[in-house]
N, C-alpha and C positions, 0 to 999 in steps of 0.2 A: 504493500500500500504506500509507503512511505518514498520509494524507489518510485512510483506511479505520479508522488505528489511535487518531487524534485524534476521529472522528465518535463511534468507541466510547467512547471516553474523556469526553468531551460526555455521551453519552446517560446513563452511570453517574452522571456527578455531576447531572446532572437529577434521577434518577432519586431518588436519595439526599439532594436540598436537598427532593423531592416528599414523600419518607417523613419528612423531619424535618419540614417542614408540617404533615403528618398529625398526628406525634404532639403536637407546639407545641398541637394546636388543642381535643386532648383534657386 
């Protein structure tokens, strides 16, 4: 469960360093 709640935790801040990317590039 715990390993389940860190993999989400990982994908959000991907997710979120991906959007700050985005907006950096504009």
């Amino acid at each position: 469960m715990q390993v389940k709640l860190q993999i989400k935790e990982i994908k959000q801040d991907l997710r979120q360093t991906n959007m700050g990317h985005i907006a950096n590039a504009f």
